[in-house]
Backbone bond lengths (Angstrom), bond angles and torsions (degrees), N, CA, C in turn:
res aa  C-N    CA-C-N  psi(-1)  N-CA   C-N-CA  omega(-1)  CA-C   N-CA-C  phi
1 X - - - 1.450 - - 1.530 109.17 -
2 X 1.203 121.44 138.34 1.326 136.08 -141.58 1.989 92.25 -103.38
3 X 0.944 137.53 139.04 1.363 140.89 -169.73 1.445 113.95 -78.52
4 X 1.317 155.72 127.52 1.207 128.93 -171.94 1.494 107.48 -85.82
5 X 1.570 114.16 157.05 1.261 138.95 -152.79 1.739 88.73 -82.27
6 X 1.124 115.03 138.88 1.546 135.89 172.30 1.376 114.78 -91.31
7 X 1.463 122.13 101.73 1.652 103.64 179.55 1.414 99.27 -69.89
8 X 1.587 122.48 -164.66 1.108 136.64 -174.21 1.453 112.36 -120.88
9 X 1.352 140.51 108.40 1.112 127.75 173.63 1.642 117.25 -30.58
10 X 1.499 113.82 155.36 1.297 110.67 168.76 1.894 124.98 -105.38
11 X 1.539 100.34 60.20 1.423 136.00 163.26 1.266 126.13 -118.74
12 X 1.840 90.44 138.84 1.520 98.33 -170.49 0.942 132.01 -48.02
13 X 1.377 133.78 -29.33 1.730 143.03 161.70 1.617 128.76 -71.92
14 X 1.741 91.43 -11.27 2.287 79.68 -171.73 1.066 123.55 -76.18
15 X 1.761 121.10 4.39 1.049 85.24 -174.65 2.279 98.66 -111.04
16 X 1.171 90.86 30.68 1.606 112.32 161.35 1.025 112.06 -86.37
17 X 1.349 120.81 -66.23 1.098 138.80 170.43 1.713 121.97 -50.13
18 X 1.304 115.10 -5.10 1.352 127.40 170.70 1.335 130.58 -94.21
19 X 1.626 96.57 -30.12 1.196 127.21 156.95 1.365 119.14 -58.38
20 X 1.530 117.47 -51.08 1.431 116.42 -163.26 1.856 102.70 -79.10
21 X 1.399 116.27 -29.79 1.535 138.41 165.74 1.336 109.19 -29.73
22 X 1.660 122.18 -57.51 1.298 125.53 -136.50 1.759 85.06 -109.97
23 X 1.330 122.94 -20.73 1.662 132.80 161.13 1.280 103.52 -53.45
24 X 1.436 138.82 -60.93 0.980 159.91 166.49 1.499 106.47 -33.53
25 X 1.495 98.96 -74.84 2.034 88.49 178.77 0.987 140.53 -61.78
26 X 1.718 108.35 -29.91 1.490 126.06 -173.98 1.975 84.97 -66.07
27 X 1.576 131.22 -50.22 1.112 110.92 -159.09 1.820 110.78 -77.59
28 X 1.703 119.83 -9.24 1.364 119.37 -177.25 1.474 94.95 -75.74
29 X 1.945 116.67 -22.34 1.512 100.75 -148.66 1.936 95.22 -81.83
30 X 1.316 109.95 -43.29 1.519 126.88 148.63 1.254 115.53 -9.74
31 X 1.350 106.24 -48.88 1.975 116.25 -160.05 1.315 97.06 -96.86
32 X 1.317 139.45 3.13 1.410 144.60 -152.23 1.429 133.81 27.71
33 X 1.678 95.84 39.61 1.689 104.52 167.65 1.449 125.54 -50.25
34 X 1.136 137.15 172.81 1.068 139.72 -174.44 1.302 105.84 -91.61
35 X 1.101 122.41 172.56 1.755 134.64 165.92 1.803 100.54 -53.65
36 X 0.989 95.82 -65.80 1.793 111.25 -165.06 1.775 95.76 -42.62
37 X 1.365 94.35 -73.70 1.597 80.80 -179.19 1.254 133.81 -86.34
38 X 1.158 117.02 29.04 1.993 129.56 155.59 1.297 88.39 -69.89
39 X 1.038 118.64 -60.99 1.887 136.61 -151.87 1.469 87.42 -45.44
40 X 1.636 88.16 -69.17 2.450 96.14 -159.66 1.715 96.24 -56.99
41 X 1.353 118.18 -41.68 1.373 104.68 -176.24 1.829 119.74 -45.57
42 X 1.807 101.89 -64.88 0.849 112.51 166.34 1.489 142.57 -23.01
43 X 1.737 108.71 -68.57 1.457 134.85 160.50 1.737 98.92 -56.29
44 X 1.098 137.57 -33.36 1.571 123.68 157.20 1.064 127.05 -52.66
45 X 1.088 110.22 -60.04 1.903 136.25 166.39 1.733 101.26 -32.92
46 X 1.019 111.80 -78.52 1.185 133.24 166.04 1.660 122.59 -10.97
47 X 1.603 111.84 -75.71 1.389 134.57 179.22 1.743 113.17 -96.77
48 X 1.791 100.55 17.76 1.282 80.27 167.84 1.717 131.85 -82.18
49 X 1.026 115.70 -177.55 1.635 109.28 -172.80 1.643 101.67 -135.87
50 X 1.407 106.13 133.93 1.519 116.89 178.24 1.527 117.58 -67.24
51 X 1.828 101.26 -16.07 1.371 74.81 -166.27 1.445 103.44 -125.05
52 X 1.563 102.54 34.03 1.357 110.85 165.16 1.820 103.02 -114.09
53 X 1.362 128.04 67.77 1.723 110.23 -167.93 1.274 100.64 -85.10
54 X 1.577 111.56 155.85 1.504 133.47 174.06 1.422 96.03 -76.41
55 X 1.181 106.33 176.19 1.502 124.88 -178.94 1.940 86.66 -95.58
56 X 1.307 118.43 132.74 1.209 114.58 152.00 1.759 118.67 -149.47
57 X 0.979 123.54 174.68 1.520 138.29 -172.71 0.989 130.48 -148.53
58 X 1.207 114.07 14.07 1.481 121.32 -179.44 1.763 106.85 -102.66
59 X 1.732 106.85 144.78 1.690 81.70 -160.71 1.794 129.73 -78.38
60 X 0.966 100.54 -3.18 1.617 123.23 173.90 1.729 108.04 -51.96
61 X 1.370 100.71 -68.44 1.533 122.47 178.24 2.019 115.74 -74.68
62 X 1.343 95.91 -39.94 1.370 105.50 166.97 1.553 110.67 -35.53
63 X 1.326 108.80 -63.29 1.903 122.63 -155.02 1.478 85.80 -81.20
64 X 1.613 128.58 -34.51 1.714 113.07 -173.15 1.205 97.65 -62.30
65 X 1.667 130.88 -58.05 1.766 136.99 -170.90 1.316 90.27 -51.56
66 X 1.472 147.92 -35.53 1.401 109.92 -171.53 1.109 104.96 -100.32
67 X 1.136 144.17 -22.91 1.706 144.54 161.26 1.817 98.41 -29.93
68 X 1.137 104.74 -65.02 1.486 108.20 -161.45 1.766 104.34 -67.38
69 X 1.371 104.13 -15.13 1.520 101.72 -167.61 1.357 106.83 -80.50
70 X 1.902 113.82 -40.91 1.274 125.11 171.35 1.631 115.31 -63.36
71 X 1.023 126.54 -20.02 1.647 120.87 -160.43 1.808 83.28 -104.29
72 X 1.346 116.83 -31.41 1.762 96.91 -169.75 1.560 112.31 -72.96
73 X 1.748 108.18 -19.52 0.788 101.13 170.48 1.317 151.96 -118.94
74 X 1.633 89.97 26.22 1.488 127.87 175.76 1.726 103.89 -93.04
75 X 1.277 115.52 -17.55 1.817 116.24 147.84 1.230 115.36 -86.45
76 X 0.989 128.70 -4.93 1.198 124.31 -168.33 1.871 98.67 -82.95
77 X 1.622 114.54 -49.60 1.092 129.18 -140.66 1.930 80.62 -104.99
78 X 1.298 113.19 19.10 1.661 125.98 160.06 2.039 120.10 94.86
79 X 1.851 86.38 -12.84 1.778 93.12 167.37 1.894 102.73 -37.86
80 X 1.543 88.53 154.81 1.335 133.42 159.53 1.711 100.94 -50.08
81 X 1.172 126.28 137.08 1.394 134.59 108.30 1.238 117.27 12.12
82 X 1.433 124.50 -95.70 1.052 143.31 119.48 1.365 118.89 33.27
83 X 1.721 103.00 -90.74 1.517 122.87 -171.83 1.677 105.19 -58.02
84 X 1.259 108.16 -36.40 1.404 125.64 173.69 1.264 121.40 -58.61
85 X 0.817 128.96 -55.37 1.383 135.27 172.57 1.030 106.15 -66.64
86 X 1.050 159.93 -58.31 1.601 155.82 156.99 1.327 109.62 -35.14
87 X 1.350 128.87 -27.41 1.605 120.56 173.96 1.852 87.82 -78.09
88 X 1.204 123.13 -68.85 1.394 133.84 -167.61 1.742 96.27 -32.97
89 X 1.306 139.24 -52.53 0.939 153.84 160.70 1.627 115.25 -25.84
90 X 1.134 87.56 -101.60 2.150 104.40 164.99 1.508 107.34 -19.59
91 X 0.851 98.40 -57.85 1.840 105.48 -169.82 1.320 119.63 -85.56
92 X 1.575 114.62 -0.01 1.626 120.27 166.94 1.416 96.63 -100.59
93 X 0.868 128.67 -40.74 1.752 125.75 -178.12 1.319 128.00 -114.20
94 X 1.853 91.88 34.08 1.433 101.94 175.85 1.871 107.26 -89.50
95 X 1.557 118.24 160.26 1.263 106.56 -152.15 1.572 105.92 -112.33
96 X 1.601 120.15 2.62 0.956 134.85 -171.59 1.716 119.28 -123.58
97 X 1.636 122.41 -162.72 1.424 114.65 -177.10 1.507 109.46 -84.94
98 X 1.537 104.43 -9.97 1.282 88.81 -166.84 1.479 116.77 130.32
99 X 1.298 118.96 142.99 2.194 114.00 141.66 1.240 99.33 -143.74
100 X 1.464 131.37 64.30 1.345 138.27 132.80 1.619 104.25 -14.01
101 X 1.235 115.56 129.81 1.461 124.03 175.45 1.642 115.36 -134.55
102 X 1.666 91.50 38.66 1.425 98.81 159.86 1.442 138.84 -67.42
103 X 0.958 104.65 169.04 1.793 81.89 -162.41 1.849 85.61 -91.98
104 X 1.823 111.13 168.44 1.129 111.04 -172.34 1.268 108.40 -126.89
């Protein structure tokens, strides 16, 4: 039985976010999750929202929460789109702790 086809929301991020989804399943399908919860993972994955983030600590999700923390507030402070996404970028596939130069 053939899987049904997923449209793509019509937001600027899903089809990133579709990407990071199917990372996600291939590693639950790996872990020998069930169907059911690929699905809820997935459909989570899916409808999550940036500007509601969980608290997390694990380092996978860690470096995404600060990606998103640096780029929201690299619009904030009047960056590009653009400029934004390239911080969001840098800071997901950056290879070290960091020099955040937030103020403390």
């Amino acid at each position: 039985m053939a899987h049904p086809k997923y449209e793509l929301p019509k937001t600027p991020h899903a089809e990133y976010r579709y990407k990071m989804a199917m990372k996600h399943v291939e590693a639950a399908k790996a872990a020998g999750k069930s169907s059911e919860e690929i699905h809820e993972m997935f459909k989570k994955i899916m409808s999550y929202d940036v500007n509601d983030l969980p608290a997390s600590s694990d380092g996978a999700h860690k470096k995404y929460h600060a990606a998103v923390a640096h780029a929201k507030k690299a619009l904030e402070n009047g960056k590009s789109s653009e400029e934004a996404h390239e911080i969001f970028r840098q800071v997901l596939e950056s290879k070290g702790e960091g020099h955040c130069h937030k103020e403390k």
